[in-house]
Steps between C-alpha positions, in 0.01 A plus 500: 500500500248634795129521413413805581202489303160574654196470267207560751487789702183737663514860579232708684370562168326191571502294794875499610625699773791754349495772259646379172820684613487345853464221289815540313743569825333197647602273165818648444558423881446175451749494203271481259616654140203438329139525544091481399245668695240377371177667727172336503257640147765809495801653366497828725842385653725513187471865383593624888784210567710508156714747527520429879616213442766554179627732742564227807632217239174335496381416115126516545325313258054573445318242640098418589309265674148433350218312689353229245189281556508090346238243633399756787904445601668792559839542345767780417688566203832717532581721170839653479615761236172593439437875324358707823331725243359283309161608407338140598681447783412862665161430416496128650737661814256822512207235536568331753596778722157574490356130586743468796355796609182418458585139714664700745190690574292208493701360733511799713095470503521128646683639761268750595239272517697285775546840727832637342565832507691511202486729175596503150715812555678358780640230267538777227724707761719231577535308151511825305593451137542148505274215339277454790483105594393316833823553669470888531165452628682240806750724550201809542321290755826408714546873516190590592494218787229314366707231473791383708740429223548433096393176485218494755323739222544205232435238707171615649380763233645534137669145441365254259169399648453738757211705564634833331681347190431633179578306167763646311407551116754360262581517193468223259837278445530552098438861583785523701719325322389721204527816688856411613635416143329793302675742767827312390529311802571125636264308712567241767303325710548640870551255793373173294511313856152647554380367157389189368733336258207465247462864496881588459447244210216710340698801527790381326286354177389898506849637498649573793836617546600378782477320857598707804726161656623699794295592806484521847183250511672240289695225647790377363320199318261750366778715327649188346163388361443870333817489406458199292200642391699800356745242337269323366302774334748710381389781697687770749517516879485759697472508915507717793447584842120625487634762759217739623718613839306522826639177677842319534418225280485747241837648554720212529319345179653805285816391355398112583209476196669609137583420155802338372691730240461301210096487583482847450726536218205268318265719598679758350593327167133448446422836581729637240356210223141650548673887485 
């Protein structure tokens, strides 16, 4: 059997490139049956994809990707299945809305201060209803010709260390992991190959679901070792391509980066068990 199985998608909502239904024709393009977009600190995408995508063959299943702090290390947590109107998690989602926006104009500040004739609104104009993140504000300043291309802006301005970055605020990782579970979700650890193995450690002792094994940044060793992991743990795997569209790479990894069948049929079994 195929996998077909793509647990890690972006939309425009955040900071992908397509519409959620751009999204979908891309996916089911690529052959893929079944799929998680799973947007940065939102679940805008679901409401306006679902029945876009029961209609192309596409099951669509609610996904999030939430920005958690440990040891001053950034790392992501992916929760699937979780209630989009639960009261917490539109609170927690509603929240930090507000605090990208807040970074984002921060940000926007720095860059005044260095002779860039930027504006709050011109970001607003071009990310419109989506989560606003550092991206949007890259992709503002290519367009206005301040800089000569996507990555120049990260590189010389907004990435990690440079002059115009702004700390993201996080929440805590036993919120999260709270968060995800009260709105009747599973959480996995996104990407692990950016994390320390101690910290995937502390995770699992406070009940996580799951390991995302599958990813574009993980090497074959890598997904063996999580993989184990998983085995050894008795928890689920999930995986995915991580797509956010824009450049080749990102095309040609849909349909490469998935979940086996019987991966997600766990995840469903456990789902159901909780239910």
């Amino acid at each position: 059997m195929p996998n077909n199985i793509d647990l890690h998608l972006h939309s425009s909502f955040s900071d992908g490139v397509l519409s959620p239904c751009q999204l979908i024709d891309k996916v089911k393009e690529a052959g893929l049956t079944v799929i998680s977009i799973t947007d940065h600190d939102n679940m805008n995408a679901f409401p306006e994809a679902y029945e876009y995508a029961k209609d192309s063959g596409v099951e669509l299943i609610p996904g999030v990707e939430i920005s958690t702090d440990l040891d001053d290390k950034e790392i992501h947590l992916l929760g699937y299945f979780p209630d989009n109107e639960n009261e917490e998690m539109i609170k927690y989602l509603s929240f930090f809305r507000e605090e990208r926006l807040h970074r984002a104009r921060r940000i926007i500040n720095k860059l005044k201060k260095l002779g860039m004739q930027i504006s709050l609104d011109d970001v607003l104009d071009r990310s419109k209803n989506c989560t606003i993140g550092r991206p949007h504000i890259a992709h503002t300043m290519t367009a206005l010709g301040l800089v000569k291309n996507f990555n120049e802006a990260f590189d010389r301005y907004l990435g990690d260390g440079a002059p115009c970055y702004e700390k993201k605020i996080h929440v805590s990782p036993h919120s999260a992991l709270k968060l995800i579970n009260e709105a009747g979700g599973l959480s996995f650890i996104a990407h692990p190959g950016f994390t320390h193995e101690s910290i995937i450690m502390n995770f699992i002792k406070n009940g996580i679901d799951g390991i995302e094994v599958t990813h574009p940044q993980h090497n074959p060793g890598q997904i063996r070792f999580y993989r184990g992991i998983v085995n050894q743990y008795c928890l689920l795997e999930s995986g995915g391509s991580d797509y956010h569209g824009g450049v080749k790479k990102d095309d040609g990894n849909l349909g490469k980066y998935t979940v086996a069948q019987p991966a997600f049929e766990a995840i469903k079994k456990l789902l159901k068990k909780k239910d």
